[in-house]
C-alpha positions in Angstrom: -9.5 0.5 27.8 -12.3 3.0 28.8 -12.2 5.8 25.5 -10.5 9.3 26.3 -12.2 12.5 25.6 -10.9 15.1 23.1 -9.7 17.1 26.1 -7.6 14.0 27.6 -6.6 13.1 24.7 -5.5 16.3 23.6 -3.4 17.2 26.8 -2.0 13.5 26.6 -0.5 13.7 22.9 1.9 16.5 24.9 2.7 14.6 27.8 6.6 14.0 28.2 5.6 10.2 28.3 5.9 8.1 25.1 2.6 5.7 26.8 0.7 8.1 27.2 1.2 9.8 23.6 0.8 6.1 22.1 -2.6 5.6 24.1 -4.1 9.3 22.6 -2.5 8.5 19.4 -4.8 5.1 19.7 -7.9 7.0 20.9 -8.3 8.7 18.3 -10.3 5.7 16.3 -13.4 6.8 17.7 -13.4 10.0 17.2 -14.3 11.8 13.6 -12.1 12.5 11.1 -12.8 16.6 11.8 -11.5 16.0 14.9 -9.3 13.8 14.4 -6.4 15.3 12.7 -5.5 18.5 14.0 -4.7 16.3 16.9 -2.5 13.4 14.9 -1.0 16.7 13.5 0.4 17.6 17.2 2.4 14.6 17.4 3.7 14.6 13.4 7.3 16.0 14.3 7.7 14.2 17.8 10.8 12.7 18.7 9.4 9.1 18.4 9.9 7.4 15.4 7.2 4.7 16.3 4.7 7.6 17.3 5.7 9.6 14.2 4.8 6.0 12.2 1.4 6.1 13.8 0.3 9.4 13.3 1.4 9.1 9.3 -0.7 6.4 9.3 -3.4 7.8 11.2 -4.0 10.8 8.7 -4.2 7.7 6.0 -7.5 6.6 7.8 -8.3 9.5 9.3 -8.9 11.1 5.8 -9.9 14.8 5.6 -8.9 17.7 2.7 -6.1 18.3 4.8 -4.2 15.5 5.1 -3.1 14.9 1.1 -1.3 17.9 0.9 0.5 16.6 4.6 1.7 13.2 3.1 2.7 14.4 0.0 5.0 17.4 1.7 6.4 14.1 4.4 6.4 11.9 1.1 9.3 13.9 -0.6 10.9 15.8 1.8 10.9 13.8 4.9 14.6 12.7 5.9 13.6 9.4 7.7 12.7 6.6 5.1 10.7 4.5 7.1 8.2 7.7 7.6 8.3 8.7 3.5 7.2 4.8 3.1 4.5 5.3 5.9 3.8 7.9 3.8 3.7 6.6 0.6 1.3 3.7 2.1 -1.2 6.1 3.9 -1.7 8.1 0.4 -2.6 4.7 -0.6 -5.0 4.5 1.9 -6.8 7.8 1.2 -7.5 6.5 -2.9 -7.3 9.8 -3.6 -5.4 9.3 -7.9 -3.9 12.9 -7.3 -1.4 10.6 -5.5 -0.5 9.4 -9.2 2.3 12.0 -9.8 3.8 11.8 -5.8 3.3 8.4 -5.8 5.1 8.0 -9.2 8.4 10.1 -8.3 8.6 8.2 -5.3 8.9 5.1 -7.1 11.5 6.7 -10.0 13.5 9.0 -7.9 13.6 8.0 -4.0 16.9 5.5 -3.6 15.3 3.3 -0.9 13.6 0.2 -1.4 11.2 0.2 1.2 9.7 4.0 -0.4 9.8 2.4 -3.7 8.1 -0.7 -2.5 5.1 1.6 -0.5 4.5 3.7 -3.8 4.1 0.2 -6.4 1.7 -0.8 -3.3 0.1 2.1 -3.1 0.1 2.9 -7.1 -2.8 -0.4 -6.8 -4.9 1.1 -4.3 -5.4 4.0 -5.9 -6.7 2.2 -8.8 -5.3 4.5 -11.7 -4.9 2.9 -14.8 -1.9 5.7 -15.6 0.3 3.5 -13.1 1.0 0.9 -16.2 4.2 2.0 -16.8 5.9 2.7 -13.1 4.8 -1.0 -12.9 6.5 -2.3 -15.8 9.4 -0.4 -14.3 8.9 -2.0 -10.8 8.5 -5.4 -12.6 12.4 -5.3 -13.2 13.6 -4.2 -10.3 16.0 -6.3 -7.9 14.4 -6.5 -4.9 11.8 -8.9 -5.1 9.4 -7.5 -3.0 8.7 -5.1 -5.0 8.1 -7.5 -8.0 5.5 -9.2 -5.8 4.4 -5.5 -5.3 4.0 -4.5 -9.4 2.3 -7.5 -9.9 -0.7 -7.1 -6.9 -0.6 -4.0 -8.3 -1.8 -4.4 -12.1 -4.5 -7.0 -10.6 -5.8 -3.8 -8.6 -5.8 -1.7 -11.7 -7.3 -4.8 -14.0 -4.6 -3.7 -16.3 -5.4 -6.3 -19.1 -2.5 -5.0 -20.9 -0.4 -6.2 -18.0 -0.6 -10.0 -18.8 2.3 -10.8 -21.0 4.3 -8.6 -19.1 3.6 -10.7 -15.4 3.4 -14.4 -17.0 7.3 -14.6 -17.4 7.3 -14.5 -13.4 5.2 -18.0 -13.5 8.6 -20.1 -13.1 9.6 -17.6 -10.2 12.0 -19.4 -7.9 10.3 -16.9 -4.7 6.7 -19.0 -4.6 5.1 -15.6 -3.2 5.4 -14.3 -6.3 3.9 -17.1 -8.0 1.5 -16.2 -5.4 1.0 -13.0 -6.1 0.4 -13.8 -9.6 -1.8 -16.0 -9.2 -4.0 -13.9 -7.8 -3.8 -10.8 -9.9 -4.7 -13.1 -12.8 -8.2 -13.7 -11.1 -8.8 -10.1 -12.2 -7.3 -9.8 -15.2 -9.7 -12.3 -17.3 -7.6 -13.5 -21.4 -7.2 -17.1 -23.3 -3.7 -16.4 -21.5 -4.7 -16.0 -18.3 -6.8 -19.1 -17.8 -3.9 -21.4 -19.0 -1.6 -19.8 -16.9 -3.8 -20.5 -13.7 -4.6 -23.9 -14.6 -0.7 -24.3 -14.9 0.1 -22.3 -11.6 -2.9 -24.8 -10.2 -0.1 -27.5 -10.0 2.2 -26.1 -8.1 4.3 -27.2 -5.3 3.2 -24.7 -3.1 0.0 -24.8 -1.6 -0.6 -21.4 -1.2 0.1 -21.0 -5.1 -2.1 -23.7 -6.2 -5.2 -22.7 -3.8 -4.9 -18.9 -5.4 -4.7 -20.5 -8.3 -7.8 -22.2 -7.7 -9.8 -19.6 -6.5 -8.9 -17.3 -9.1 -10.1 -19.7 -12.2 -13.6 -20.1 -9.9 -13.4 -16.3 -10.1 -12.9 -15.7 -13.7 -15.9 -18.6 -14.3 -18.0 -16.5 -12.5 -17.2 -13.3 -13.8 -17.9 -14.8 -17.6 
């Protein structure tokens, strides 16, 4: 696919077409953030869900002054879930830990899953120790995913503090979980920590035992 100019793309993000809004959207990888997003903001409100995915998660990547204060106003006010979760993941993206607060009432006050799930995810990329207790409330939630979610999250963080509160989900019947945990635990070096690996180093699931595995070799290393 030969790369479109700012012009062509430009005209194409208004083209009645969806395929030709899809292939701008696209183009605009190569092109610099500056110039980037007052073109992904064109397309924000189209008609397409799948475009209006892209373009949230465009201003993610495409990271500028301007585009924090976008995803937070689509974040809480947006009526479509799967674009506030888009949202939630591209604030994520930017690592910017004003996204603590947003980020946090997303988690507490928006009633689908799939939000809540996007903020715990993207309360780890940000890296902000603060997150500690959203996670602990994420840790009891009912939908699983977002346990597996809390617990990549506190590795991200290195939330010591974090370790008694993930271990319980050792004996998890869902083995990405145990998964999940086992990796987090690579980063978050205690006496507790290494028994639990060499425990979750057994298990039935290979995917559990090799994370296992490489997270002991990791917290060798790191001491």
């Amino acid at each position: 696919m030969t790369n479109l100019s700012l012009q062509e793309i430009s005209s194409r993000l208004e083209s009645e077409n969806l395929g030709d809004r899809m292939v701008a959207l696209a183009n605009l990888r190569h092109v610099s953030n500056e110039e980037a997003v007052p073109l992904i903001k064109k397309v924000l409100d189209d008609e397409s869900l799948q475009l209006r995915s892209m373009a949230v998660f465009a201003l993610g990547v495409k990271a500028t002054e301007e585009c924090y204060p976008i995803l937070v106003k689509i974040l809480e006010s947006d009526p479509d879930y799967g674009i506030r979760a888009d949202a939630a993941g591209a604030l994520g993206y930017l690592g910017d830990v004003r996204a603590f607060e947003p980020l946090s009432r997303a988690f507490y006050e928006d009633t689908d899953w799939l939000v809540r799930f996007s903020a715990a995810v993207s309360l780890g990329n940000i890296k902000d120790p603060r997150a500690h207790d959203v996670l602990i409330q994420a840790l009891k939630s009912e939908e699983v995913v977002i346990q597996q979610a809390a617990i990549a999250a506190f590795g991200e963080i290195k939330d010591i503090n974090s370790v008694d509160h993930i271990l319980r989900f050792a004996q998890s019947e869902d083995w990405l979980v145990r998964q999940r945990l086992a990796e987090a635990l690579g980063n978050l070096p205690s006496p507790k920590t290494v028994s639990a690996l060499k425990y979750l180093e057994k298990d039935n699931h290979s995917h559990v035992s090799e994370a296992a595995r490489i997270s002991l070799k990791r917290l060798e290393q790191a001491g």
